[in-house]
N, C-alpha and C positions, 0 to 999 in steps of 0.2 A: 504494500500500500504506500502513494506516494505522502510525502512531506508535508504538514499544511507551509502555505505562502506568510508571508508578515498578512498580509491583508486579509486572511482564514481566520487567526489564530480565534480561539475560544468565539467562532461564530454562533447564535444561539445561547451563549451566555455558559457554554459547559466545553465538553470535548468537541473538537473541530467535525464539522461533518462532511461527509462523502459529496461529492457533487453525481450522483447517481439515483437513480430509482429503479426498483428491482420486481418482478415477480414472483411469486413462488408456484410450490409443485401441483399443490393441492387444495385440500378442504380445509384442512389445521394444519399450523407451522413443525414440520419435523425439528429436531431436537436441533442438525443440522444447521437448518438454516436459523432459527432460533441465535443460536450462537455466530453466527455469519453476520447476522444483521446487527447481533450486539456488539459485534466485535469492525465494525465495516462503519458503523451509523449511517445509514444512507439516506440522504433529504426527505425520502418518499419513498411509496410504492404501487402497483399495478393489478388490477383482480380481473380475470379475464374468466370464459363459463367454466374452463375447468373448477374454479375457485369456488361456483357459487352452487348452495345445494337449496340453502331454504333460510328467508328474513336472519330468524336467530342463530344460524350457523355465518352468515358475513357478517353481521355484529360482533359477532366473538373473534373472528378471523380480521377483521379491521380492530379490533381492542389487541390482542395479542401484537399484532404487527406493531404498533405504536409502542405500547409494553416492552418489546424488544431493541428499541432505540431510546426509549425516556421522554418521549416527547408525547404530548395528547395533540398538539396542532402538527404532527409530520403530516403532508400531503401523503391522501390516496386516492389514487385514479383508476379510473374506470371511461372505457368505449362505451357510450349508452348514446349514441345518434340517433335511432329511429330504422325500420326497414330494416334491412340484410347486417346492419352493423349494430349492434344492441346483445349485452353479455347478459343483462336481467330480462328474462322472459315468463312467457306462463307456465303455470298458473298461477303464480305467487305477485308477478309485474305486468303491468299492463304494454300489450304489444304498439307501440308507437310507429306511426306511419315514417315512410324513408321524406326524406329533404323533399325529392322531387313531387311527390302527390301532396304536401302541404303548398309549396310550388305553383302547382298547376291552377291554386284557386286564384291565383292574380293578386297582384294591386296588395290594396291595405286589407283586404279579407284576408292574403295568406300572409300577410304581416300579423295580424290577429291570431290567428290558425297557429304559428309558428311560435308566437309568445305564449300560447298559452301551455301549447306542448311540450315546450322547454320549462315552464313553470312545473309541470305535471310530472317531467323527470328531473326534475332539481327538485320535487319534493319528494318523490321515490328515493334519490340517492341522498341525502341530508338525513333521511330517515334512518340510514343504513349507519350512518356515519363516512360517507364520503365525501370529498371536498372537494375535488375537482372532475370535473368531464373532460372529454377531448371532444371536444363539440365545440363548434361548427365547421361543417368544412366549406372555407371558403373559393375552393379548387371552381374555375368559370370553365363549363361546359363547353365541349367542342366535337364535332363529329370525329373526330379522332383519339379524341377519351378513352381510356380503356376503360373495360369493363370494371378495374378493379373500387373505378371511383363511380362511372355509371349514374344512378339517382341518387347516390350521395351527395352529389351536385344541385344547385339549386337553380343553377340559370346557364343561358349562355350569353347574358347581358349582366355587365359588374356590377353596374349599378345597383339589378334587383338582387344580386349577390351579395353585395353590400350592407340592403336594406335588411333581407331577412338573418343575415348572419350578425346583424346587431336585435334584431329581435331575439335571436337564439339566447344572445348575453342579456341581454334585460331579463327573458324569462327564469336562466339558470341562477344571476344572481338575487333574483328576488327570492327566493331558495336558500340563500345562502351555499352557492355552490359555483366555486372559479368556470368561468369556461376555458377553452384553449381553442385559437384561433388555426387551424392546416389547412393547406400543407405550404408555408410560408417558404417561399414566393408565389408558388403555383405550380398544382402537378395536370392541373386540366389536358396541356398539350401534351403530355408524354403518353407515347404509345405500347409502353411497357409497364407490366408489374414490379414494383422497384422490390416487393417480396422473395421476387422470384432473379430480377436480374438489373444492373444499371440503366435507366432510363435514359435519355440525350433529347435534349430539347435545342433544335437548331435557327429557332426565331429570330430574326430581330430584335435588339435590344429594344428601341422604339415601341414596337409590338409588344412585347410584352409587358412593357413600361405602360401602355396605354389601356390594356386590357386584362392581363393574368394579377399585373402585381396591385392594380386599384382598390382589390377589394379589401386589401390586407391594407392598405396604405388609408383606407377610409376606417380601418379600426385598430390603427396602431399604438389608440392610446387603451389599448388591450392589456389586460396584464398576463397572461400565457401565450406562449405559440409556441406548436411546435414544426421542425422543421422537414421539407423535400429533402431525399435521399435521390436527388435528380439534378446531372452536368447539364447546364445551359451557356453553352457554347460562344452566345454573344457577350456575358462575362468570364468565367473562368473554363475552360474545355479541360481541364486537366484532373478535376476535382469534384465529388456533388456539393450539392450545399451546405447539406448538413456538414463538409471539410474543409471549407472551404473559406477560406480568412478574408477573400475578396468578394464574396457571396454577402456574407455577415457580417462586413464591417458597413462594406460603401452601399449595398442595395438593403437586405436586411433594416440595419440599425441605420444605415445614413437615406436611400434614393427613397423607402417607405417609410421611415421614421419610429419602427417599433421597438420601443424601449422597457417593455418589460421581458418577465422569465422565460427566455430561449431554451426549450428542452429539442433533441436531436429525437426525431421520429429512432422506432426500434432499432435498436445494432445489430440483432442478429439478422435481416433482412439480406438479402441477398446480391443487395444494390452493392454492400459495400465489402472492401476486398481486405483482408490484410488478419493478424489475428485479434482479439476481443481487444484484448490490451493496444493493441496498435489503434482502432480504430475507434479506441474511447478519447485516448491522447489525440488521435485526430481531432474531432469532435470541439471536445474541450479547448486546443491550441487555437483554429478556427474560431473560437466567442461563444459556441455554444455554452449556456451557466449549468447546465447537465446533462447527462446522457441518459436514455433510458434501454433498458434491456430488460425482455419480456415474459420468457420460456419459462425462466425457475428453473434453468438449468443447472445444477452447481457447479460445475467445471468450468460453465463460461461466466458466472457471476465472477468467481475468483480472478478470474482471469481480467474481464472490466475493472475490479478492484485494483489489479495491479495498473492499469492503466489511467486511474480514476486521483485526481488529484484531489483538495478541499474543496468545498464551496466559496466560494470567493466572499468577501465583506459587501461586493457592491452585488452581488445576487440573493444575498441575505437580506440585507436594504429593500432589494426591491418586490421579495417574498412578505414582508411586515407590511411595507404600503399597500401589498396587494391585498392582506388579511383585513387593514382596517377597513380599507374598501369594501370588500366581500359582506362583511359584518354591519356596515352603514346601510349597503345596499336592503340585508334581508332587512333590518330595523327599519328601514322607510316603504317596504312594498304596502300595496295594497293588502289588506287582510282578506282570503279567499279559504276556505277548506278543500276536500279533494274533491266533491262532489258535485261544490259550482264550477272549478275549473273545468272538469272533466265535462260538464253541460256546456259551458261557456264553450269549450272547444268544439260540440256537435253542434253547436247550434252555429259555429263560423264554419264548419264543415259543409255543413247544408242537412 
């Protein structure tokens, strides 16, 4: 495990932590990881369906995780989009429609529609004890989209891409529940699964300036995103984003302007080349403020670990502004219980 920096030192107020977040194998933490996590501290972590069996089994499985680092506010995430990408299902969670059929109603009805359905899973996941979603994605549709994002997408106009991906974040934090803005800069034009293999986006700078990267650039004052595992050629040909120091400095952080917590879409994806270790120090050297790795593998958790530096002071910083926010948010929603959201949503549905 690497060194904390002067700028790490006793982040959190205790022992420096990992700039990492991890998943695990199962149901409940084996002994293993257990001691992995207490002994790693890692920012956060990941619950995917392996994880999940029934309400009071992910309460106790979100309780222990935290238990295992010392902290009650560690970030836990969870995939709950809506459609083909959603880890809580039935019978227990209500089946939320994909991006694109809230989408389709138009206008300020699927702005409606869209708000109220991210309320309905930010109070599913709040319930659970989770704190952040990766949701929304604001990937801008293109007949060349692969499948893998498909009606995960919400438009092939930014603008309404925009719109409803800030409705996503009104609903999730009224909740009390972070959103995260992907796949930052944009994976709409890539014609590959970056799961399965590197993507190459060979657009115009311009081009993409004017349409992939707007919608992330209209919600930059986001406090999560996480990043494309996808080479775009008119800045760096050499590198994906998620590695890339010219991606995240000047486009990223400078040509869109987002300044909050940059997590690195999954490491063990396929997009990217080299071993765990190597391509978490990628990552991280690149600007990303964490990495995430998904599997619950434990040979490649160790192995990120080795590559996995502290949390920086200035992503610590930007994790606290983003709680009080989160926390002001749920304090000032509207008061709704589950039963008029869930009306409120059929009745914008039709």
């Amino acid at each position: 495990m690497s060194s904390p920096s002067a700028d790490s030192e006793n982040v959190g107020g205790g022992e420096a932590i990992s700039a990492a977040l991890y998943g695990c194998s199962g149901t409940v933490l084996t002994a293993a990881e257990r001691a992995f996590f207490s002994r790693e501290n890692p920012f956060g972590f990941i619950l995917f369906a392996r994880n999940i069996e029934n309400p009071d089994q992910v309460r106790a499985l979100i309780s222990d995780l935290r238990d295992a680092v010392g902290r009650a506010d560690a970030p836990v995430l969870v995939d709950q989009e809506g459609g083909r990408v959603q880890r809580l299902r039935p019978p227990f969670w209500r089946a939320a429609p994909a991006a694109a059929v809230l989408a389709a109603l138009g206008g300020k009805r699927a702005e409606r529609a869209v708000f109220l359905n991210a309320r309905l899973i930010g109070r599913e996941l709040a319930d659970l004890g989770f704190s952040v979603d990766c949701a929304p994605v604001l990937d801008v549709a293109r007949a060349e989209t692969h499948a893998v994002i498909g009606d995960r997408a919400y438009s092939d106009d930014p603008a309404a891409v925009a719109a409803l991906g800030a409705a996503v974040c009104r609903g999730l934090r009224a909740e009390g529940v972070h959103p995260v803005i992907k796949h930052i800069p944009g994976h709409g034009r890539a014609k590959a699964d970056s799961h399965l293999e590197l993507p190459r986006v060979d657009a115009a700078a311009d081009d993409l300036r004017r349409l992939d990267f707007a919608p992330f650039r209209a919600l930059a004052d986001e406090d999560w995103a996480m990043t494309a595992h996808i080479v775009y050629d008119a800045f760096d040909a050499a590198a994906p984003a998620t590695c890339s120091r010219r991606m995240i400095a000047e486009v990223i952080r400078g040509e869109i302007g987002f300044s909050g917590l940059l997590m690195s879409d999954d490491l063990s994806m396929k997009a990217l080349a080299g071993s765990f270790a190597d391509r978490a120090r990628a990552a991280l050297a690149a600007g990303c403020d964490m990495v995430l790795h998904c599997n619950g593998e434990m040979a490649e958790m160790r192995a990120v670990a080795e590559g996995t530096g502290k949390l920086s002071g200035a992503a610590w910083r930007r994790f606290r502004a983003a709680e009080t926010r989160r926390l002001a948010a749920r304090a000032a929603a509207e008061p709704m219980d589950g039963a008029e959201l869930a009306a409120r949503l059929a009745e914008a549905m039709g």
